[in-house]
N, C-alpha and C positions, 0 to 999 in steps of 0.2 A: 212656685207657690201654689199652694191648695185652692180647693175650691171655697169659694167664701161661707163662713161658717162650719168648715171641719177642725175642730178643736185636734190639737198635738195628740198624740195614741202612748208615743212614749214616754215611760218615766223613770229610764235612767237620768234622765237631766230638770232642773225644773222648769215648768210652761214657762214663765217669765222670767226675761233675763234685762232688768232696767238698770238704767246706767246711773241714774238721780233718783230722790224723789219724787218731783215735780211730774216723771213722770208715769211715778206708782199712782199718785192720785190721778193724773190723766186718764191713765187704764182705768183703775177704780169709777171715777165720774161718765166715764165712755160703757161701761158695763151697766149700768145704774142706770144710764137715759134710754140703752137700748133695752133692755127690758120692762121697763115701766111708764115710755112714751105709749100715746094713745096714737098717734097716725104713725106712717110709713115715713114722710119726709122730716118729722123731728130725730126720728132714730138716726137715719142718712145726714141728717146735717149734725149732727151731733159727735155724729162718728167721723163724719169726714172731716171736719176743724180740727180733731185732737188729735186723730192717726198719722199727721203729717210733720208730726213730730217723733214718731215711734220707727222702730226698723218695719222696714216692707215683711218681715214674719212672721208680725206680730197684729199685722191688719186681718186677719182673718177670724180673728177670733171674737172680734164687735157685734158680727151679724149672727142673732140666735136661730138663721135656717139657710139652709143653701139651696138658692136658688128661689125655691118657696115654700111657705110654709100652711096648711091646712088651716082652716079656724072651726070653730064646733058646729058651724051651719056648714061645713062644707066647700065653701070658697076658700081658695089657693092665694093666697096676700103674697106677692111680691113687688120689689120697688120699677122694674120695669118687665112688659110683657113684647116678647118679637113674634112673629106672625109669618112664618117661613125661613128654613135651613138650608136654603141654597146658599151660595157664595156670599150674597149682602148680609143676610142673616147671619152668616159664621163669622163673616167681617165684625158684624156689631156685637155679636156674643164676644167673641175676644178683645173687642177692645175695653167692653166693660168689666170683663175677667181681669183687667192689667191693671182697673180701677176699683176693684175689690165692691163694686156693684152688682147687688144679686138681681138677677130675671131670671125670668122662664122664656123657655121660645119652645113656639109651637108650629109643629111639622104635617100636614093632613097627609103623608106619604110614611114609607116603613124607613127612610132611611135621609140622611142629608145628601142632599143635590141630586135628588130625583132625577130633574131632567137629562144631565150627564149621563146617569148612572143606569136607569132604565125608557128610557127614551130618546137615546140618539145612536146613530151608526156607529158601526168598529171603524172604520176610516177618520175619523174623525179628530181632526186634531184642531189645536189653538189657531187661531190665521194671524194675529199679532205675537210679537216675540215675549217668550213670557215674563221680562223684564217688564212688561206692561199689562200683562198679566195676573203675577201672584197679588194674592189678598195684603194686607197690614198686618204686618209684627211677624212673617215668616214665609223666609225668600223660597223660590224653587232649590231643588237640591243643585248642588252644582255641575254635576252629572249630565242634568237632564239635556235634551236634545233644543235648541232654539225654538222649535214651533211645536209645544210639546203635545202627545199622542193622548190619546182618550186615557188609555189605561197607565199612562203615571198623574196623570190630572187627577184619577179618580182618586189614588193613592195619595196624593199632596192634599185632598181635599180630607182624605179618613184620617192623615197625619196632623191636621191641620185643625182636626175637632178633637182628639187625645190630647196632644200639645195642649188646649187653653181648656180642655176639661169639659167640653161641649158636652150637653147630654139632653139631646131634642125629646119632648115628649110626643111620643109619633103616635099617629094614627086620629092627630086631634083635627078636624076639620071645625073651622071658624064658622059659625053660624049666625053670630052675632056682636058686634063691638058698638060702645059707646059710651060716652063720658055722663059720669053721673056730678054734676055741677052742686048739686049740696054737698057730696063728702069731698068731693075732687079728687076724680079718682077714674081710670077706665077699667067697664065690665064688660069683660069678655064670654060668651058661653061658645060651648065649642061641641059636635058630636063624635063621639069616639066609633070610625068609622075603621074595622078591621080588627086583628089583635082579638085578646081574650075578653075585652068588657066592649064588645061588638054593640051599637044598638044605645050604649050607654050618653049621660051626658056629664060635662065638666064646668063648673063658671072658676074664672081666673080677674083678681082685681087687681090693680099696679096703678102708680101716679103716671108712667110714663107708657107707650103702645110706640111700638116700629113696625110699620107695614116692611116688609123685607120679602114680598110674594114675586117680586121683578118681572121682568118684562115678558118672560115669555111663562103667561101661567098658564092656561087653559088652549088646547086645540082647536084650531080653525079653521073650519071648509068652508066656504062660499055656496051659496045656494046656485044651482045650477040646472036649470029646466031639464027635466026626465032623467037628472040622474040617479035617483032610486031606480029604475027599471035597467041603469046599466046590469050587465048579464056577467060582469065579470067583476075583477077585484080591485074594489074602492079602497083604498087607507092614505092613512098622513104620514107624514115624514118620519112622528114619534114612533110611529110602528116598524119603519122599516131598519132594520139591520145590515144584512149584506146584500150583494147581487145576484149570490150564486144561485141563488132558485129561479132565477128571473133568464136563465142560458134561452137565448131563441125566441123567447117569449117579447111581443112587440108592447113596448111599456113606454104610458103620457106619463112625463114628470110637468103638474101646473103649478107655477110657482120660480123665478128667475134669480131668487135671492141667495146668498150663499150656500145653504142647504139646497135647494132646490140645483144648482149648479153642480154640486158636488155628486149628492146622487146620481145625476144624470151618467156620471163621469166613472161611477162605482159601475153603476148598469151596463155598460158602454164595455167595459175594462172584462165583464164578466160575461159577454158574448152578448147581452139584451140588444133587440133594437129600439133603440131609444130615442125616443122624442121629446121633446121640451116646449111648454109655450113662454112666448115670453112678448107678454101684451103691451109692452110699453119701453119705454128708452132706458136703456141702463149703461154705466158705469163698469167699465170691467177694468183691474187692473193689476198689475205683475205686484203677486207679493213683499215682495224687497220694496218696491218704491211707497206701497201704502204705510210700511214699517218706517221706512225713513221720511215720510212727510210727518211721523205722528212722531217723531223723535224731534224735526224740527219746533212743531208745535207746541212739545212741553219744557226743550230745552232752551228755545228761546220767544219769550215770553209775545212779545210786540207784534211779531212778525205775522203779516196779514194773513186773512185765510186767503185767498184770493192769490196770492202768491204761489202758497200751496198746490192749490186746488191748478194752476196753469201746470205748476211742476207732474204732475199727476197725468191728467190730461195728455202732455205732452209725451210723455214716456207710454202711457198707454197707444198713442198711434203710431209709434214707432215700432212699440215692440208688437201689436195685433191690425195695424196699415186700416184700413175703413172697410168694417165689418156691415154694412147697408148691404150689400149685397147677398149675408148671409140670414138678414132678417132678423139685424138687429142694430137698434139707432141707439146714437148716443145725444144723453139730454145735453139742453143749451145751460144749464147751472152747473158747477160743480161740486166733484162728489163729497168733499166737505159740506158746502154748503146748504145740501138734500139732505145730510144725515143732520144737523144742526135743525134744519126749518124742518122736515118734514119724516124723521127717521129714516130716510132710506137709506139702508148700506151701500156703498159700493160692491161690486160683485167679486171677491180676491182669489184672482184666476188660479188654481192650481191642478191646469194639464187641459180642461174642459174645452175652453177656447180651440185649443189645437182641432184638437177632436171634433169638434164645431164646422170648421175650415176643411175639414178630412172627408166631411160628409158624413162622419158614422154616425155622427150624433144630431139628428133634422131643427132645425127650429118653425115653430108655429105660432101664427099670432094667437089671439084672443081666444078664448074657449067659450061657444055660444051654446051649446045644448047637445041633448044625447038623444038620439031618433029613435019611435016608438018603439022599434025592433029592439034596441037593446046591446047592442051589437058595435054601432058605428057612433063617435062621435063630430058633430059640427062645428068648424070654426067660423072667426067673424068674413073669413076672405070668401066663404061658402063651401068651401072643398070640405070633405068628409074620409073620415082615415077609422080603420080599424082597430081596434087597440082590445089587451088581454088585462090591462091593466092601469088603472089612472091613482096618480099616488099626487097626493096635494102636500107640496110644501109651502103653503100659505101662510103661516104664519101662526102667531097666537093671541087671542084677547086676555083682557082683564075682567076679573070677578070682584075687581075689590067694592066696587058700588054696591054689587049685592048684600053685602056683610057689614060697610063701615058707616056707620049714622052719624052725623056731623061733618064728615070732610069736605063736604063739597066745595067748602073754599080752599082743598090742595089738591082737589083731582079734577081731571078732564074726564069727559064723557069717556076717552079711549083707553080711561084708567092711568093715564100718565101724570106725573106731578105737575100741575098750574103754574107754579112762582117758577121763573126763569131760571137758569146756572147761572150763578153759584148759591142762590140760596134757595132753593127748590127742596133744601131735606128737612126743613122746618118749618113747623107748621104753630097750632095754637092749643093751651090746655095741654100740654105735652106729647100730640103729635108729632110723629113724623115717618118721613119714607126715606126708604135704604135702596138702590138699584133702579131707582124710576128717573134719572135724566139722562137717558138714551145715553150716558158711557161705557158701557159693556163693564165687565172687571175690574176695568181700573178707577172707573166713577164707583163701584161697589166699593172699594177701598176704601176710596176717601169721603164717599158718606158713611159709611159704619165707624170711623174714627170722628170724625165731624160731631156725629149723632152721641158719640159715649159723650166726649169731652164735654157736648154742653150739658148734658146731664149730668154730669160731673159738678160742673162751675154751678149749678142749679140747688142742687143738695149741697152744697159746701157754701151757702151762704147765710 
């Protein structure tokens, strides 16, 4: 099916092929309100009663703009606006494309799923199997490999916005969102950062807004005493690519979290002497068993987390025996239950441990400062080590406070969604967020489907 509002091109046959009357006048009446309604949701609800009596090929032809339509002042009128093309965001375009609901969604990057696509390593693949993985309405290919590689992900993702007709307006950076309570309606302004109307600006109006910016939006370093006068080369994880430039060269990786682990293991693999700190108790655990505790989890519904979380455990000291002596503790909670109360991932070992154990790769506690020289940095045990390189995989913060006016009853200071799972993707005045309750891809799924449908049941009343 088209995109909503592309009227038929050909005309060997005619537009409409109705099987009664009842439901020529249906069309006819469905025609008549979308055109000469004065709001956005009389058109949507108008159209949505009557097309569910019509074939699915004949629903696209109610809505007089796809996607959105310009008004003589300027502003872009569509029924819903999304706020980021990463994976939540593509999730919730498609699933509104399946309901013949038009938005816009908007991209502040040149392309969907930025972070994938220019900001992560070539090593880099899925750590769960991608049966927990793909998005809504469109499996991985069946080809693919179980823990799929950066570069067919990237490919499932470009497959994956053609399929449902995606077509992100890029370069739009969000500067501004909020509900205007007299018309009822969210205005968005936005500036067009890049592209040919560089410098420029955009306002977009819709009844409905989806924060779809997910969890890792903005880079994050931690402040660090003297580390401006470090003499050598600072960057984040987003920056790093491969290892191979890194041959000889003594490189801190700060940061224990999967990224931060995996690099290490890229560096390591590529001749780097590599070091790691890793300041507190983590969770490390053989990929297969994290894959089968999350299979237990979804496949059968009851079953405690705590159960889990021992299965886990249990398999992680068998297969890595008590890693305390390499300078690294494991917490007293389990790793379920740190990702649940507090995000923290487990750590899903793939090869780094060994290498850990081998000696080739050091662990270091705490990172306390970089001494006036420039040269040497300090840890919290007080030993001091020389390094060519400190590459932070710290993590990332949220900007959505800066931009969104009204939410603060569905966000946390750390930008994460307030209302607990399972109802954390709804909010109020037609709010909501896509990818903010700490489930990686698979919570992206099932909030951007979640999110179409009630929007759906909303206009259709």
């Amino acid at each position: 099916m088209g995109q909503p509002g592309s009227p038929p091109r050909t005309r060997s046959k005619p537009v409409f092929e109705f099987g009664s009357l009842s439901n020529l006048l249906c069309c006819l009446w469905s025609i008549y309100v979308t055109y000469h309604s004065t709001t956005s949701r009389s058109i949507v609800r108008s159209i949505a009663t009557k097309t569910t009596e019509l074939p699915s090929s004949h629903v696209a032809i109610f809505f007089p703009f796809s996607g959105g339509r310009k008004t003589n002042t300027g502003v872009t009128e569509t029924v819903v606006i999304i706020v980021g093309a990463g994976p939540s965001g593509l999730c919730t375009a498609a699933s509104l494309h399946r309901l013949s609901i038009p938005y816009v969604i908007l991209e502040r990057e040149d392309c969907v799923a930025s972070l994938f696509k220019n900001k992560s390593y070539h090593r880099f693949h899925l750590h769960l199997t991608k049966e927990a993985c793909q998005l809504a309405h469109m499996n991985f290919p069946a080809n693919f490999p179980t823990y799929v590689p950066r570069k067919d992900f990237l490919k499932y993702l470009d497959d994956y916005a053609s399929h449902f007709e995606i077509k992100p307006m890029f370069h739009n950076f969000v500067k501004l969102a909020k509900y205007d309570e007299d018309r009822k309606k969210w205005k968005v302004e936005v500036e067009i950062v890049g592209g040919e109307e560089d410098g420029g600006g955009r306002w977009y109006e819709g009844e409905f807004l989806v924060v779809a910016t997910g969890e890792t939006s903005d880079p994050f370093i931690p402040e660090v005493d003297g580390l401006s006068e470090f003499r050598g080369e600072v960057i984040h994880s987003t920056e790093y690519k491969s290892g191979e430039r890194y041959e000889n060269k003594k490189v801190l990786v700060v940061g224990a979290g999967n990224s931060g682990m995996e690099i290490a293991l890229d560096l390591c693999n590529h001749g780097a002497k590599t070091s790691i700190v890793v300041p507190s108790p983590i969770h490390i655990t053989p990929r297969w068993s994290i894959n089968f505790g999350f299979k237990l989890m979804t496949h059968i519904k009851f079953i405690p987390w705590h159960w889990v979380d021992s299965f886990l455990v249990l398999t992680s000291k068998v297969m890595y025996g008590n890693l305390t002596k390499y300078g690294i503790q494991r917490p007293k909670e389990g790793p379920l239950f740190l990702k649940a109360r507090y995000n923290r991932y487990p750590v899903i070992d793939v090869g780094t441990a060994k290498k850990i154990k081998s000696g080739e790769i050091q662990v270091l506690p705490g990172l306390k400062s970089i001494k006036s020289s420039g040269t040497e940095v300090v840890f919290e045990n007080g030993k001091c080590y020389h390094f060519d390189t400190i590459m932070f995989a710290t993590g990332f913060k949220r900007s959505t406070h800066l931009w969104l006016q009204g939410g603060d009853f569905l966000i946390v200071k750390d930008g994460f969604a307030k209302p607990m799972y399972p109802n954390h993707w709804k909010g109020e005045n037609g709010l909501y967020w896509a990818g903010l309750a700490k489930r990686g891809l698979y919570g992206s799924a099932m909030d951007g489907q979640n999110i179409a449908q009630d929007i759906f049941n909303l206009v259709s009343k």
